[in-house]
N, C-alpha and C positions, 0 to 999 in steps of 0.2 A: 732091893734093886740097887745095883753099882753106878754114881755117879764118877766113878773117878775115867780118867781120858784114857785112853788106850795107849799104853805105855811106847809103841814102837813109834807109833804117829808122833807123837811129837820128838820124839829123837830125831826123827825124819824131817822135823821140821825145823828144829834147831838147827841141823847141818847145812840147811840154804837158805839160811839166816846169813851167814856171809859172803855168800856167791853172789847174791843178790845185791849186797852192800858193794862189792867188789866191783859189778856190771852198771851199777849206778855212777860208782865214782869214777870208771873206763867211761861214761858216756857223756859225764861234766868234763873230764880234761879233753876231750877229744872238742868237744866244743868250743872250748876256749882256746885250743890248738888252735881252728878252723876260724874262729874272732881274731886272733894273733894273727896269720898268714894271711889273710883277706879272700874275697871271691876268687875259685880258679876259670883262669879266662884264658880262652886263645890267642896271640899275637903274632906281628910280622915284622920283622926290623928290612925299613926301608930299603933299597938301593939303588943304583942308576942303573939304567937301560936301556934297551933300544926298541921304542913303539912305534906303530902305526895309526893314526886316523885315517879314516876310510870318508872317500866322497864319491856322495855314485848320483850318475845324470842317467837320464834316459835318451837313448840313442837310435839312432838306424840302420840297417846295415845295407851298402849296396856293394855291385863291382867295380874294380878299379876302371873297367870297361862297359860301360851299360850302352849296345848301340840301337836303339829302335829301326827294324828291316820296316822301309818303307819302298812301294813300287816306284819306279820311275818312266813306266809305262801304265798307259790302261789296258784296260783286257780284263779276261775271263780265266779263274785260277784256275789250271789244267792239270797239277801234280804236286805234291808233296816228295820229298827225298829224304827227307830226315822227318821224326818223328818230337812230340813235346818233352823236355827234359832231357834229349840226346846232348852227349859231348859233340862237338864237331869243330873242323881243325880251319883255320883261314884259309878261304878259297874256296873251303869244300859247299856245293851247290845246296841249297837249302830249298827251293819251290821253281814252276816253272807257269808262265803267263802264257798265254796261247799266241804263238807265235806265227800265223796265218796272214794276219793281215799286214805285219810288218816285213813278210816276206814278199809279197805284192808290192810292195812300197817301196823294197831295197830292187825287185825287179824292172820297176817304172825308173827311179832313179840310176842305174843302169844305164837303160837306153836313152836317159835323157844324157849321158854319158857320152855316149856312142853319136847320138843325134848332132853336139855341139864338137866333137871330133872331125864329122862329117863338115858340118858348116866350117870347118877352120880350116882344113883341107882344100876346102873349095876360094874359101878367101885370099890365101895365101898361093893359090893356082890363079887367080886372077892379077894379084900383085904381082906376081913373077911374068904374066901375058902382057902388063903396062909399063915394066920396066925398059925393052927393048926403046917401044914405042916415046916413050919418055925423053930415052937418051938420043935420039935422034928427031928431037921436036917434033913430031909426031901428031901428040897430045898436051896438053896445058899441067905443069906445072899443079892444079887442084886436081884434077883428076887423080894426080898421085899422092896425094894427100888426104882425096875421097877413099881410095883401094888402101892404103895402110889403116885409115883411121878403121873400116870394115874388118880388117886381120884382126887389128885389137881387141876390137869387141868380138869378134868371135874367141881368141884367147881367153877374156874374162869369162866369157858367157860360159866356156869348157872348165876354167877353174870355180865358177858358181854350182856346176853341174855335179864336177867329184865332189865339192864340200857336202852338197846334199845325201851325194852316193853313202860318203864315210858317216852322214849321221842318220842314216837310214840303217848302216852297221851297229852301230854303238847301241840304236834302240834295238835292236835283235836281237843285240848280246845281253841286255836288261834285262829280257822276257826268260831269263835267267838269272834268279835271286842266289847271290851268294854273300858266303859270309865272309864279311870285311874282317872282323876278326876269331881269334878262339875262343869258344866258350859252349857255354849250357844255353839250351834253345828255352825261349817261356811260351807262354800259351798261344795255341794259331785262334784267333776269334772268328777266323773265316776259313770254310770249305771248301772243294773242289767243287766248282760251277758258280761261285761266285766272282759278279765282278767288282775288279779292283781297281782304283782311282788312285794317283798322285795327289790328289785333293781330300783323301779319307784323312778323317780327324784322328781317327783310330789307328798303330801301326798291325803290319802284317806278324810280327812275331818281335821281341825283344830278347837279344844276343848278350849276356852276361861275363865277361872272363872275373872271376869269382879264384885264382889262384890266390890274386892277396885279395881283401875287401877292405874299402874303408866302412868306419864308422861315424855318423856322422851327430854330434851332439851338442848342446849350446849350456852354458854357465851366467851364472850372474858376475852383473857389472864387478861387484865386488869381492868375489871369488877370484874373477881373471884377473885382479890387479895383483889379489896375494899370491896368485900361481903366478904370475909373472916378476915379481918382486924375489920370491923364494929362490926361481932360477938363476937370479941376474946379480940378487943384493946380496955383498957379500956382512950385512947387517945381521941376514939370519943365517949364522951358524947355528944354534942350537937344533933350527929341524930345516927342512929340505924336501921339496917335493920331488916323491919315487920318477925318475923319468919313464919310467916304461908302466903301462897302464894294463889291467885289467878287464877282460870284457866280461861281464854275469847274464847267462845266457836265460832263456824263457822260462826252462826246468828251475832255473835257481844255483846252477853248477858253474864254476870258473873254466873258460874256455880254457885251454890248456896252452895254449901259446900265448904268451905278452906280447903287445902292441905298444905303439910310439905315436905322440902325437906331432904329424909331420905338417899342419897347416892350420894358419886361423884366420880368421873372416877379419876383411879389411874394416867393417866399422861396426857398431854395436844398434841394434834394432831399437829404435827410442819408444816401439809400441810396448815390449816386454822389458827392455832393458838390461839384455842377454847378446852374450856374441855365440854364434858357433865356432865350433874347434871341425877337427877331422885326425880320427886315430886310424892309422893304418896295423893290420893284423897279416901274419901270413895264413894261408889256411890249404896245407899240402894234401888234406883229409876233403877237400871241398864238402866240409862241415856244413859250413855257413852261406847261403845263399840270398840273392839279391829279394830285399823283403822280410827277410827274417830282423825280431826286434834284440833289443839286448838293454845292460845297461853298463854303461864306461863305471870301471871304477880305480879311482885316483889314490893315491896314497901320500898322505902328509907324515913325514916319517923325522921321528926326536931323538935325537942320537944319544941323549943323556936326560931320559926322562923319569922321572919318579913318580910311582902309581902306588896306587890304593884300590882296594875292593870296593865297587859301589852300594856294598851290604855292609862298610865299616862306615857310612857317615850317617852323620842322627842329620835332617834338615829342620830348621825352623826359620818359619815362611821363607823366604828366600833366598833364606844362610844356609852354607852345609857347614857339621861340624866333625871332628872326631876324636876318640881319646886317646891321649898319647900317653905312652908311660915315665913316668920322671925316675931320675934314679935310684929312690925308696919303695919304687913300685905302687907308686901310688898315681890313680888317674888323673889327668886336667884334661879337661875338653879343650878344644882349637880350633878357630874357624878357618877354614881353608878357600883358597881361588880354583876352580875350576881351569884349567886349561883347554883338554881335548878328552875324546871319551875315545877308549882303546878296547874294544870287546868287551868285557865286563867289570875292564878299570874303568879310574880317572885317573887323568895325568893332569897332576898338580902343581902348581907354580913354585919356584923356588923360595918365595919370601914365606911361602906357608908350610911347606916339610921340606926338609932334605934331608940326604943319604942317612943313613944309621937310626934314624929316630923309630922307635918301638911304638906300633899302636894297632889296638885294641879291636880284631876281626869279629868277634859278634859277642851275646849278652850287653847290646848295649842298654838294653832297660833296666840295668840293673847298677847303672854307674850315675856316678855324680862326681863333681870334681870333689878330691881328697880320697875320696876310700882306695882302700887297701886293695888291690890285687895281687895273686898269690898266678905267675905267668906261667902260661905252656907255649914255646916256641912253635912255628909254624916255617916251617924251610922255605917256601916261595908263594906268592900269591896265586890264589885260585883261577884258573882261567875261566 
């Protein structure tokens, strides 16, 4: 029997004898490359910019005209002319009250017209019969004093008479609702055959002009001071509040036209400790109707701000920190101040970063101050 080894095997084996040695010691320098240049990590080198904080209230929206159609007659509703949600132009007639009994009314006052026409005709037919008589002593001096004072009062009696006539017109012309101004009609809560009262709690229809709307929303005490500080002081250069506001509609979408806020409440509610504002919108789309909700939203804006990813800071308890890089490329940590939060920055104060300083967007489990980082640049922060 042959023990000796099969001559080609080990030839074969001898010759990755060094390949092996060769792959071993590519995988020692390669390592110690990688120990030499430290962890590869991504970064961002600072800069200034121009951010937004965003501050959003909850608002209301109505017309810059909201006028509740209320009767000014009683009666029984006889007609509709316009329908719920119609456009309709000022003047144009909106409903009609059963004008029957007001015609009766204006035809009594009439002849009460006519009635005291008669008596003053006759008064003053009598005065002109005691005159002769008068100036030829005739008669007594009271007697013509008796016949003028009768003329008078039949005058007033005639001008009591038309006053009644003309407001026995104006409620006829009532029994006819129209619209005082332009706008979108809201819901009729009463039918035809119902009556209606000047006394109803309820109004007959509510008339909207909804061309522009305001919005109507309230702030804390100590927001309105910094919004009104930011406007006025010229302390804060650094940021600025946007003067033209934003409305976020129900869906969650930016109305498409900016607003302005054109009014604010004379004194501040001591139960909540909020004032209301009023943001005016244009709305040529008659978008937005009176009732619909929304929310204002404000914009605090930093004309020279420096931001950071809110996925580069480590926090511990109450501290945020982040790693900056030094110029051997090696990490320190850094506690930083918070300023304002910018979409998925921070905007940080200037005594904690500024412009140019290089630091550390993720792997931060893996750092401690002093090691090595071997950088990969990162052109602009993530939005």
């Amino acid at each position: 029997m042959n023990f000796l080894p099969n001559k080609p095997l080990v030839n074969r084996r001898l010759r990755l004898f060094p390949i092996l040695l060769l792959a071993v010691s590519m995988s020692f320098c390669n390592e110690k490359e990688v120990e030499d240049e430290g962890l590869t990590l991504p970064y961002i080198t600072l800069k200034e910019q121009i951010a937004a904080v965003p501050f959003q209230y909850l608002g209301s929206i109505e017309g810059t005209e909201d006028v509740e159609i209320r009767p000014q007659v009683d009666g029984i509703l006889e007609k509709f002319h316009v329908d719920e949600g119609q456009y309709v132009k000022k003047g144009q007639p909106l409903l009609d009250i059963n004008q029957q009994p007001y015609l009766e009314d204006l035809r009594n006052a009439r002849a009460n017209v006519q009635l005291e026409e008669a008596k003053l005709r006759k008064a003053k037919t009598e005065l002109d019969r005691l005159q002769p008589l008068i100036e030829n002593a005739v008669i007594s001096e009271v007697q013509q004093k008796t016949a003028q004072a009768d003329y008078e009062v039949a005058q007033a009696s005639l001008e009591k008479a038309r006053a009644a006539e003309a407001n026995m017109k104006i409620k006829l012309e009532f029994t006819t609702i129209k619209a005082p101004v332009s706008g979108f009609v809201g819901r009729f809560p009463k039918s035809v055959g119902n009556v209606v009262k000047q006394t109803d709690s309820e109004p007959l229809t509510v008339l909207s002009n909804v061309n522009d709307v305001y919005v109507y929303f309230s702030m804390s005490e100590s927001d309105y001071l910094l919004y009104q500080r930011m406007k006025k002081d010229t302390t804060y250069q650094s940021m600025k509040m946007n003067p033209n506001v934003k409305l976020v509609l129900a869906d969650g979408s930016i109305y498409d036209h900016p607003g302005i806020v054109d009014a604010t409440s004379g004194q501040i509610d001591r139960a909540t400790g909020s004032i209301s504002l009023r943001a005016k919108f244009k709305n040529p789309d008659t978008l937005l109707r009176l009732g619909n909700t929304g929310k204002i939203l404000m914009e605090q804006i930093y004309a020279k701000a420096v931001m950071i990813p809110q996925g580069a800071t480590v926090s511990i308890q109450d501290k945020k920190f982040v790693f900056v890089l030094k110029e051997d490329n090696t990490a320190e940590r850094k506690e930083i101040e918070i300023e304002g939060i910018s979409g998925n920055n921070y905007i940080v104060k200037n005594n904690s970063l500024t412009a140019n300083d290089r630091i550390i967007i993720s792997g931060l489990d893996k750092l401690a101050n002093g090691i090595k980082v071997n950088p990969i640049s990162r052109n602009s922060i993530p939005q």
